[in-house]
Each structure stands twice: as C-alpha cells, then as structure tokens.
ROSE-4610 file (N, C-alpha, C; in Angstrom, 1 decimal, always signed):
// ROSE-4610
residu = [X/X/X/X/X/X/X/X/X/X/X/X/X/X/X/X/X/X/X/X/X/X/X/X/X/X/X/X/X/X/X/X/X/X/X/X/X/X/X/X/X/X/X/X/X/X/X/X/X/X/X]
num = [1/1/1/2/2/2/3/3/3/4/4/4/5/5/5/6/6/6/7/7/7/8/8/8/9/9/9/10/10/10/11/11/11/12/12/12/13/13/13/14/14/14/15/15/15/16/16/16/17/17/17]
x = [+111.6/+111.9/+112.8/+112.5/+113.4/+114.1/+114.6/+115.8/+117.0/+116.1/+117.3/+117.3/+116.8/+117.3/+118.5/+117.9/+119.1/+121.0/+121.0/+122.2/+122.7/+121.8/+121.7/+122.1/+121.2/+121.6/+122.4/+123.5/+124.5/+125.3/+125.4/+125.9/+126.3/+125.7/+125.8/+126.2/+125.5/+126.7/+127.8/+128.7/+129.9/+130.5/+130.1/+130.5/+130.2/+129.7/+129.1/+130.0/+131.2/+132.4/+132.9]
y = [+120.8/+120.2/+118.9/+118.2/+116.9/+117.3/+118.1/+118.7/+119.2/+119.5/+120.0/+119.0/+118.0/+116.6/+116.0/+116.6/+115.6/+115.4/+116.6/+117.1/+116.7/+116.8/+117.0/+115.2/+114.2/+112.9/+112.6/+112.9/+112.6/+113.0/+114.3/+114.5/+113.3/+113.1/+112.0/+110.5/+110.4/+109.3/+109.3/+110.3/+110.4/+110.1/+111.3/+111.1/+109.7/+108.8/+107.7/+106.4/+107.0/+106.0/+106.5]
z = [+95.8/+97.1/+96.9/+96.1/+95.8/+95.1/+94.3/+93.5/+94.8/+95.7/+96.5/+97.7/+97.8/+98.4/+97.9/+96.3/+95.5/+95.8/+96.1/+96.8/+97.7/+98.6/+100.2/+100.2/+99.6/+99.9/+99.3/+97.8/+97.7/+98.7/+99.2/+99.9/+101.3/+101.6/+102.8/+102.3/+101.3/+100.9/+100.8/+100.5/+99.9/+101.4/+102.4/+104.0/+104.2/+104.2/+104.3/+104.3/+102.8/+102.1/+103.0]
C-alpha cells in the first residue's frame, strides 16, 4: 500500500512545481 503511495505522491508534487 505505501509502495504504491509512493508514486502517487511524487506524483503530485511534481504537478505541484
């Protein structure tokens, strides 16, 4: 489950910059 957070929240930071 947190392995595949892991993703998910880089993910949004990137959109984030």
């Amino acid at each position: 489950m947190m392995v595949r957070l892991l993703p998910i929240q880089q993910l949004f930071k990137l959109s984030d910059e």
